[in-house]
C-alpha positions as CSV (number, residue, x, y, z in Angstrom):
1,X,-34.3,38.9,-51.1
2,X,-37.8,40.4,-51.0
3,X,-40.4,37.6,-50.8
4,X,-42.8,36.9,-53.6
5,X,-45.8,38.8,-53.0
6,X,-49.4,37.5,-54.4
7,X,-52.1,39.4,-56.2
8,X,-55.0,40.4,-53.8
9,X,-57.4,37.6,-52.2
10,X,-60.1,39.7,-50.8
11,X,-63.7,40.1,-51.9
12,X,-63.9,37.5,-54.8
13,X,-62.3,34.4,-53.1
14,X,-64.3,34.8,-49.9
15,X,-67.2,34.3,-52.2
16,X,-65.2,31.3,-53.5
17,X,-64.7,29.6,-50.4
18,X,-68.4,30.9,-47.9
19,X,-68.9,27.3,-47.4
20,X,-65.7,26.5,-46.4
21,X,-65.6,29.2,-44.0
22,X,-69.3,28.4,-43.4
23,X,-68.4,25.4,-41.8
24,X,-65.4,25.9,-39.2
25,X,-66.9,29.8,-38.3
26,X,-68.2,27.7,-35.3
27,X,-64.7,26.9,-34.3
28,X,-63.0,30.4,-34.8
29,X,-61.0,29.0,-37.6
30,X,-59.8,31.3,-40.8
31,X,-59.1,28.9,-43.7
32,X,-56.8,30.4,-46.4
33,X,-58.8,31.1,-49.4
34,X,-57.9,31.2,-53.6
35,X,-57.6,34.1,-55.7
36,X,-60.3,35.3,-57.7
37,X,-61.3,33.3,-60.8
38,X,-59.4,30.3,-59.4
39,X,-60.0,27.0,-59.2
40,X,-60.9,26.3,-55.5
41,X,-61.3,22.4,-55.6
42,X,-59.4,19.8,-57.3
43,X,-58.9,15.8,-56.3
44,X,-57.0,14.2,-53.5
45,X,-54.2,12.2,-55.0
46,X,-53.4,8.7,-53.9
47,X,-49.7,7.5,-52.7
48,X,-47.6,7.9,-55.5
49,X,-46.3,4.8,-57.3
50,X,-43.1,5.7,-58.1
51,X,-39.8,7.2,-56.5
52,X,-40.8,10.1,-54.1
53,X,-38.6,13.4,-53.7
54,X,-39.8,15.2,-51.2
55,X,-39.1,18.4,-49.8
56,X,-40.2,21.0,-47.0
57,X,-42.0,24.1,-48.3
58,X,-41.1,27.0,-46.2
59,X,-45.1,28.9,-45.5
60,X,-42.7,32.1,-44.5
61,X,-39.8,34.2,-45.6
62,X,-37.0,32.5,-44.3
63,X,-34.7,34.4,-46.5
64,X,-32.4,36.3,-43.7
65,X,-31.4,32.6,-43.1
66,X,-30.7,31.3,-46.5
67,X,-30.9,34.6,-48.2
68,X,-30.2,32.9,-51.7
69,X,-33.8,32.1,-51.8
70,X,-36.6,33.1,-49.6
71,X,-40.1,32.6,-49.9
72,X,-41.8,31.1,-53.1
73,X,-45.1,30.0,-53.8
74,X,-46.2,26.6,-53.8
75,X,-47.0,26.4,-56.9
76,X,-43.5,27.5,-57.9
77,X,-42.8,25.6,-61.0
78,X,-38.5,25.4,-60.5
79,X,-39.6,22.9,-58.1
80,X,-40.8,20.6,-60.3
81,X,-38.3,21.3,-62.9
82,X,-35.5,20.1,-60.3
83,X,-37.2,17.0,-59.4
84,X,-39.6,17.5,-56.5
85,X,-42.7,15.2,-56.7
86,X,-43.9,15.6,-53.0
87,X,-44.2,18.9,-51.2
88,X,-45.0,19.2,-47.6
89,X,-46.7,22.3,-46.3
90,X,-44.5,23.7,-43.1
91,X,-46.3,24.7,-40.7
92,X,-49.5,25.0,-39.0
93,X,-49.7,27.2,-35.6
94,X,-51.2,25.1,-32.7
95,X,-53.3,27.1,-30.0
96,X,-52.4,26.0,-26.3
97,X,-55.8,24.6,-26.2
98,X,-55.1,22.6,-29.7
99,X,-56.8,25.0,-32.6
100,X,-54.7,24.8,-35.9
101,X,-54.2,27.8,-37.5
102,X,-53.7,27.9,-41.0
103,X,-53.7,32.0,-42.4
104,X,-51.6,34.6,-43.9
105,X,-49.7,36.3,-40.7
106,X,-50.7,33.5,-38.1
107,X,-46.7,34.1,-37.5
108,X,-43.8,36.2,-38.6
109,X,-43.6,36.8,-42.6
110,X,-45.8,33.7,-43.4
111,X,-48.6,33.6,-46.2
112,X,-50.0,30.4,-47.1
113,X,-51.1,29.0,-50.4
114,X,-54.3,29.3,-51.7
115,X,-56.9,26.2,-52.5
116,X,-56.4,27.0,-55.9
117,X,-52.0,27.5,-55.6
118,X,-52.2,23.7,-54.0
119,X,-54.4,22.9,-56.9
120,X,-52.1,24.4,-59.7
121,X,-48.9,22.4,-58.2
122,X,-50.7,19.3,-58.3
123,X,-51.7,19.8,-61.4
124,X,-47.7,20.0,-61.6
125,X,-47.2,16.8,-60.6
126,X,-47.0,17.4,-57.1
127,X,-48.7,15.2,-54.2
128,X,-49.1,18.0,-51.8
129,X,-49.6,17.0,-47.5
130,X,-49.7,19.8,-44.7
131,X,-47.2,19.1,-42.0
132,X,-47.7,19.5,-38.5
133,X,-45.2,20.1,-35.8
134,X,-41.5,20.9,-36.4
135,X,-39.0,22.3,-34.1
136,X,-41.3,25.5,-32.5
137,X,-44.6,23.7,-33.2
138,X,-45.6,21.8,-30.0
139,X,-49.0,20.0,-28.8
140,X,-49.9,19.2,-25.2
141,X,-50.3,14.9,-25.8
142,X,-51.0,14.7,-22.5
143,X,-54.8,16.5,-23.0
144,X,-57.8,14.2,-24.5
145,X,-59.1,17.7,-24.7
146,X,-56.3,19.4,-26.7
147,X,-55.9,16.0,-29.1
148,X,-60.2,16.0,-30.0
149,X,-59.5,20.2,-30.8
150,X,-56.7,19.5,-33.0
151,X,-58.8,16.9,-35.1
152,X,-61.8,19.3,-34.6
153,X,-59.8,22.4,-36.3
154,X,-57.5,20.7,-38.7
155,X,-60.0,18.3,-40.2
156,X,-62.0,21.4,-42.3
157,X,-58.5,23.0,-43.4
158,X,-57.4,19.7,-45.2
159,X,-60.5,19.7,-46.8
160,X,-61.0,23.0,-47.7
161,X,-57.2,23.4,-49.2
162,X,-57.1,20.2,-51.2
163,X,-54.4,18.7,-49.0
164,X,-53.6,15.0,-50.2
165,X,-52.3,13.3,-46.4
166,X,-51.0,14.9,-43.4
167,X,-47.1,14.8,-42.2
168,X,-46.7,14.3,-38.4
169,X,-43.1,16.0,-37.4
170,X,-44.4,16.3,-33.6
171,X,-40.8,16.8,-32.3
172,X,-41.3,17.2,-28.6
173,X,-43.7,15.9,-25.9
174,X,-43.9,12.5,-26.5
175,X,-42.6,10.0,-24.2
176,X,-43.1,6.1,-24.1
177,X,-43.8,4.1,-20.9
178,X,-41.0,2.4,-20.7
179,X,-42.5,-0.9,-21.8
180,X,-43.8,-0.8,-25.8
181,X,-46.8,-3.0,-24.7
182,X,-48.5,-0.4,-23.1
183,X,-49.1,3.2,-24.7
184,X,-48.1,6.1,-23.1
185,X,-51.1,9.0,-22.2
186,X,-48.9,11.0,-25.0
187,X,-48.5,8.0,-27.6
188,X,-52.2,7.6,-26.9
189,X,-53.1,10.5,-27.5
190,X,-50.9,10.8,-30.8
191,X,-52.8,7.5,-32.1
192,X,-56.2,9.5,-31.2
193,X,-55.4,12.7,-33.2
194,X,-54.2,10.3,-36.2
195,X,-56.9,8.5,-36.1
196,X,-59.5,10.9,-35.9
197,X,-58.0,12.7,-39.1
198,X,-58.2,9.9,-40.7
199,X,-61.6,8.4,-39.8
200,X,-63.0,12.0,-41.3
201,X,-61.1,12.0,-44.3
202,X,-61.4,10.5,-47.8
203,X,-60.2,6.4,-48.2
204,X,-56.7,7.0,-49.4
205,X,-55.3,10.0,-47.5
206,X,-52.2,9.9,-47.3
207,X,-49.9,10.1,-43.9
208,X,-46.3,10.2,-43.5
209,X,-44.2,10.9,-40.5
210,X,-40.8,12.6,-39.9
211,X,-39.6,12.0,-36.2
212,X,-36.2,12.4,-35.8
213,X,-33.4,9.4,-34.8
214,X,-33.9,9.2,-31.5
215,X,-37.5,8.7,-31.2
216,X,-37.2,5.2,-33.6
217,X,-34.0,3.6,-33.5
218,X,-33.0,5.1,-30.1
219,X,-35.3,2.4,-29.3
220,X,-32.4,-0.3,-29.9
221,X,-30.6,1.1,-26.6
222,X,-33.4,1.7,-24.5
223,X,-36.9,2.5,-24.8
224,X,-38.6,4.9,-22.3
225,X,-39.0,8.7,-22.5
226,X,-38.0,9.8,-26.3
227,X,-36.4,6.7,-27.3
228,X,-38.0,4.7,-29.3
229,X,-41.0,6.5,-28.4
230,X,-42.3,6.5,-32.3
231,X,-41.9,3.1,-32.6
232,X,-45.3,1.6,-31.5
233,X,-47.1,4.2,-33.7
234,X,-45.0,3.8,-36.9
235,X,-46.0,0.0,-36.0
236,X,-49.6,0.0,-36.2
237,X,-49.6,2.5,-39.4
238,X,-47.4,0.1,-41.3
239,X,-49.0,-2.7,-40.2
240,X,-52.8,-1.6,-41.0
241,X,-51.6,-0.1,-44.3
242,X,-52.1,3.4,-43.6
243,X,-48.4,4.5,-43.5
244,X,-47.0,5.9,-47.1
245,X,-43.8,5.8,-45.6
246,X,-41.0,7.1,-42.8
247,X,-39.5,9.8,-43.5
248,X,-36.9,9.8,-40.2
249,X,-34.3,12.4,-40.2
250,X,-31.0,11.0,-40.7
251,X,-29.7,14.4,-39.2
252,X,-29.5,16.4,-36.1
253,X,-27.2,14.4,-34.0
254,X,-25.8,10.5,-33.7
255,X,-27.9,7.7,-35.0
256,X,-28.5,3.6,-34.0
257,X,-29.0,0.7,-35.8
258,X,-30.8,-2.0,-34.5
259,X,-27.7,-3.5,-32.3
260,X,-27.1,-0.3,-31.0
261,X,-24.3,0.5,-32.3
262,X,-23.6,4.6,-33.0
263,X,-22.7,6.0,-36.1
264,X,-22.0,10.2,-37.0
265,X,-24.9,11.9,-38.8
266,X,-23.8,12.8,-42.4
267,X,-22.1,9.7,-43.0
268,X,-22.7,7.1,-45.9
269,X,-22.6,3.9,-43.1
270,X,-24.4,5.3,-40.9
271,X,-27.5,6.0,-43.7
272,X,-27.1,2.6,-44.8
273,X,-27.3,1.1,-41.1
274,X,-30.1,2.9,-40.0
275,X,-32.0,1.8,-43.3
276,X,-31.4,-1.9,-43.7
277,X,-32.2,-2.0,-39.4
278,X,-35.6,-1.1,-40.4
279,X,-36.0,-3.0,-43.2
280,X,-34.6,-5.9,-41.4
281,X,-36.8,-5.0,-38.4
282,X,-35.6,-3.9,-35.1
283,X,-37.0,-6.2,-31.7
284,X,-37.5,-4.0,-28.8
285,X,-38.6,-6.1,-25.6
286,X,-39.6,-9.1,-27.9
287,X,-41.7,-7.1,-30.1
288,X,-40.1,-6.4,-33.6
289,X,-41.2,-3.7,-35.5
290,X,-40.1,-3.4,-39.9
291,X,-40.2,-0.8,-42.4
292,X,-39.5,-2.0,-45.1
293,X,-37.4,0.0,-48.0
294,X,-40.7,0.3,-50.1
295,X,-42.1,2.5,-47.0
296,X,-39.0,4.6,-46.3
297,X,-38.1,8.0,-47.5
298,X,-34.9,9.3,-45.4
299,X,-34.7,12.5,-44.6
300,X,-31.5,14.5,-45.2
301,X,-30.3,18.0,-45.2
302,X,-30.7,19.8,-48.7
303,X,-28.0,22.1,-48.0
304,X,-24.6,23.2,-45.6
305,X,-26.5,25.2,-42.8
306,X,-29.6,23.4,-43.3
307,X,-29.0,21.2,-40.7
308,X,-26.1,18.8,-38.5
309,X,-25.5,15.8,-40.8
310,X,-25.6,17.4,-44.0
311,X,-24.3,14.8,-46.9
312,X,-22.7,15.9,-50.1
313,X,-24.4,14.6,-53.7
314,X,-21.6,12.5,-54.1
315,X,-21.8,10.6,-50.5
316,X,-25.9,10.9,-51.2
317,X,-25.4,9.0,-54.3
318,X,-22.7,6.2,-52.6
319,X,-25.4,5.4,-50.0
320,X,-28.5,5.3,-52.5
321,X,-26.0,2.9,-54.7
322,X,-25.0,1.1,-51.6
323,X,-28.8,0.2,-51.0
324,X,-29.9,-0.6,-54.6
325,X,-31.8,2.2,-55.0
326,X,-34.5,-0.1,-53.0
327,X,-36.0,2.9,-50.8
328,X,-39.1,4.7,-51.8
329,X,-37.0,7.7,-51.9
330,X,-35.3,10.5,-50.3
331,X,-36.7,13.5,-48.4
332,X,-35.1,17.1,-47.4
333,X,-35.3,20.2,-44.9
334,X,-36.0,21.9,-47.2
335,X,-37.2,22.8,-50.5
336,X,-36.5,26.5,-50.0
337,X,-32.5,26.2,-48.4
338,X,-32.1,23.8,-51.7
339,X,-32.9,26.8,-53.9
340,X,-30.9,29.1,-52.0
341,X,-28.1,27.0,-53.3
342,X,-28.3,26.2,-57.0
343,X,-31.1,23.1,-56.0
344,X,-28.1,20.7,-55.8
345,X,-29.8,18.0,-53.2
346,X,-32.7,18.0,-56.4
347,X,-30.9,18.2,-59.1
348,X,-28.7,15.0,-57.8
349,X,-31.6,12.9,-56.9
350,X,-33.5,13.7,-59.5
351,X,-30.6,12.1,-61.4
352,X,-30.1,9.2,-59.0
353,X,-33.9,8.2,-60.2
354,X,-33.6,8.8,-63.7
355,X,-35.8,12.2,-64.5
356,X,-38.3,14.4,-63.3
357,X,-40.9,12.3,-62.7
358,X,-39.2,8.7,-62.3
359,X,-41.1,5.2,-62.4
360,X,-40.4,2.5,-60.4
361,X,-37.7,0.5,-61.2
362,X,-36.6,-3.0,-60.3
363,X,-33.9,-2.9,-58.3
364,X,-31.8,-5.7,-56.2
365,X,-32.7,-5.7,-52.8
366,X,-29.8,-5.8,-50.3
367,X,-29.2,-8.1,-48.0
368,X,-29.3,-6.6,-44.4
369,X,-26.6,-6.8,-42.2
370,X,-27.0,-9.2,-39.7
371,X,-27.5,-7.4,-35.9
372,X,-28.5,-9.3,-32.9
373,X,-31.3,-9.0,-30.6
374,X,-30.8,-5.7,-28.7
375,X,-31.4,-6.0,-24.9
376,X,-32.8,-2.1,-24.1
377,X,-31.1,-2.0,-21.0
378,X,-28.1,-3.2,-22.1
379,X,-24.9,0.0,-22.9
380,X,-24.3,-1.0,-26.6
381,X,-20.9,-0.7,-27.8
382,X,-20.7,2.0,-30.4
383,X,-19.2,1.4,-34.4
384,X,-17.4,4.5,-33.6
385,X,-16.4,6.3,-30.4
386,X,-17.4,5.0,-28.0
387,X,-20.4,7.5,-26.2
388,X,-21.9,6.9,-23.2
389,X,-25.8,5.4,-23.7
390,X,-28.5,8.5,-23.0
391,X,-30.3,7.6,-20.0
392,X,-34.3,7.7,-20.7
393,X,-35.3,9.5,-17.4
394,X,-32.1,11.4,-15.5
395,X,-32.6,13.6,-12.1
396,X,-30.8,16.6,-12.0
397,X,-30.7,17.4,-8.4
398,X,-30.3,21.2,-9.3
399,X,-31.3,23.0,-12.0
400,X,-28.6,23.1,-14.7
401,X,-27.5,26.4,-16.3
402,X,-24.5,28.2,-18.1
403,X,-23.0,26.4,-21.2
404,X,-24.0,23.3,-22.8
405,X,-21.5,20.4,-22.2
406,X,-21.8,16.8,-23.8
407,X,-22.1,14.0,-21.3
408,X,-24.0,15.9,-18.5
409,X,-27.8,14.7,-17.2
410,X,-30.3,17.6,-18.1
411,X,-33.6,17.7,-16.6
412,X,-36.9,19.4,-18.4
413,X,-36.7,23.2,-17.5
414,X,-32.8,23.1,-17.7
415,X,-31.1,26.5,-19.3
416,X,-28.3,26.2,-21.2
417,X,-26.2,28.3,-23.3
418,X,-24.3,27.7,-26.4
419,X,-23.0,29.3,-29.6
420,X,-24.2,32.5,-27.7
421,X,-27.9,31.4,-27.4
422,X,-30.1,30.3,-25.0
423,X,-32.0,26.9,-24.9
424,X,-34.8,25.4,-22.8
425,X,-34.5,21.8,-21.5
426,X,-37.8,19.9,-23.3
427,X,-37.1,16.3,-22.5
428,X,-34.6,14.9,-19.3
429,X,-31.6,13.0,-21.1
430,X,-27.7,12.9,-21.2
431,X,-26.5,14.8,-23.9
432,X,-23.8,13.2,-26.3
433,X,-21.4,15.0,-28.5
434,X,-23.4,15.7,-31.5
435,X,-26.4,16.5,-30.0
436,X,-25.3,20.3,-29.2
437,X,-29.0,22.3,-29.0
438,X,-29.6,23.7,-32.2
439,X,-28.9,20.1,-33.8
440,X,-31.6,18.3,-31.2
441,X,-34.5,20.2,-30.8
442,X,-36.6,17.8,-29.7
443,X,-34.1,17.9,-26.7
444,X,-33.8,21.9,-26.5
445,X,-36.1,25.1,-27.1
446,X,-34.4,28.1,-28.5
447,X,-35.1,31.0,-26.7
């Protein structure tokens, strides 16, 4: 399927936007600009204040993948029509030395929106956020340098293209110490990009984060390297009131609740465990850290293929019913693999809240399971097979090559091959069945 292409942007919205490009020319940063005749600026939105759909917008033409629909503009109204209220803007390119890029062609078949396409889907209904990271989207945490040139670069781009908040989905390079009291140089670093966003931003903006399982309740079985590695951030953003909300990925390999105990992606107990564990509030070395279901927005799968874990409507809708409808809402990977399959994840949730643009609702709060006190270092004993517990920092006394096995200590550097690719080792661990390479990336880079 050919991808929608746009009416020139050449002389006119240049004019448009001088000022913007005015101000970052200093940095060697292009900022995409409107069409001619367009409106360029329009206001930031604040959280929204009822239940959130939210969905990945794919900035390229993803279509030999899920060739039922490729690339759409943002301001694409069948998105609203099938219930999505929050799109996030997938993604930025990060320079080695930090720059965001943020242009037509900075990769393969992408063209970004204009200011004036974010404006038109707002003025949809939309809250619209830029997301930074995802699987082949890294950033060196462990440079002061790199961190100050990310805020430096990004900063005018969320200005200049009427983004309303900013989605961190770093999925590789951040590590904790190995005791949550004291930050990491990565988690550090993290907090000073955040941060530093913020500070230069409008009161309000809005920020979100997407970290996959491992990095927040992985915490509940040890905490050093990735596990739990999100949780001190995600801490001090709920507790300050800057968070919106969590949108963790409830995909992409086995999950934890706050005992430990393992559970199969793609499964209504295991949503429902990982959910009331934060809402409850999961203690990691004596400090306890809650989400509660006003500030959580799981992240599933919109479609089969879209990623490990994937949940029909009808299990989607047992596990929203199981929790009272309580969370803030429901997010997916991603808008574009939903419309490439009749927009079934939408079209159910959308239902699950009522219409297109739901209010919120008073809904029964459950009552969390009771789980006691993990001890970190302690194996838990799994809800279902039993797996063994991933150690944080392994040593593979050779490096590891030929095909991936589950159960085997990888070191960083490690190349494995599986369903007739090739993967890179990111982050030293023992792999588990269900976290095969193209379902962890935050583990393993595709090559």
């Amino acid at each position: 399927m050919r991808r929608t292409v746009r009416p020139g942007r050449s002389a006119a919205r240049a004019i448009a936007a001088l000022a913007a490009t005015a101000m970052v020319a200093s940095l060697g940063l292009t900022i995409g600009l409107s069409s001619a005749g367009a409106a360029d600026t329009c206001g930031q939105k604040s959280r929204p204040t009822g239940k959130v759909l939210q969905g990945y917008w794919e900035s390229w033409d993803n279509s030999s993948v899920h060739p039922g629909l490729g690339y759409i503009p943002i301001d694409d109204t069948r998105q609203a029509q099938h219930g999505y209220n929050v799109l996030m803007a997938a993604f930025p390119v990060i320079a080695p030395d930090g720059t965001v890029k943020w242009q037509d062609g900075m990769d393969t078949g992408v063209d970004v929106p204009t200011p004036a396409q974010v404006c038109a889907a707002k003025a949809q209904g939309h809250t619209v956020l830029m997301s930074i990271g995802g699987a082949n989207a890294s950033i060196d945490l462990s440079s002061t340098a790199v961190a100050d040139r990310f805020v430096a670069t990004i900063v005018p781009i969320l200005k200049a293209n009427n983004f309303d908040g900013i989605d961190i989905d770093i999925e590789a390079g951040l590590t904790g110490s190995g005791s949550i009291g004291t930050l990491s140089t990565s988690q550090s670093n993290l907090i000073r990009i955040i941060d530093g966003i913020l500070a230069q931003m409008p009161a309000g903006f809005g920020l979100t984060m997407a970290p996959e399982t491992a990095y927040v309740t992985g915490g509940s079985v040890v905490y050093g390297s990735i596990w739990g590695s999100y949780l001190p951030i995600i801490k001090k953003y709920v507790d300050n009131g800057r968070l919106w909300w969590l949108n963790m990925q409830y995909y992409n390999g086995s999950m934890y609740d706050c005992a430990g105990g393992s559970y199969a992606a793609g499964t209504v107990a295991g949503f429902v465990a990982q959910t009331r564990c934060l809402d409850a509030g999961l203690t990691v070395q004596g400090t306890t850290i809650r989400v509660p279901f006003d500030k959580q927005v799981p992240g599933l799968p919109a479609q089969p293929g879209a990623g490990g874990g994937y949940m029909t409507p009808a299990l989607v809708a047992q596990a929203w019913s199981q929790l009272g409808g309580a969370p803030k809402g429901l997010m997916t990977w991603s808008i574009n693999w939903d419309g490439s399959k009749g927009w079934t994840f939408g079209d159910n949730v959308k239902a699950l809240f009522g219409g297109t643009t739901p209010t919120p609702t008073s809904t029964p709060t459950p009552t969390p399971t009771t789980t006691p006190t993990p001890t970190p270092t302690t194996t838990p004993k799994p809800t279902t097979t039993p797996t063994p517990t991933p150690t944080p920092t392994p040593t593979a006394t050779t490096p590891a090559t030929g095909t991936w096995v589950a159960n085997r200590a990888y070191g960083v550097g490690d190349v494995v091959t599986y369903a007739g690719k090739q993967y890179r080792c990111r982050q030293a661990h023992t792999s588990l069945t269900g976290w095969e390479p193209p379902n962890v990336l935050a583990l393993w880079l595709p090559l």
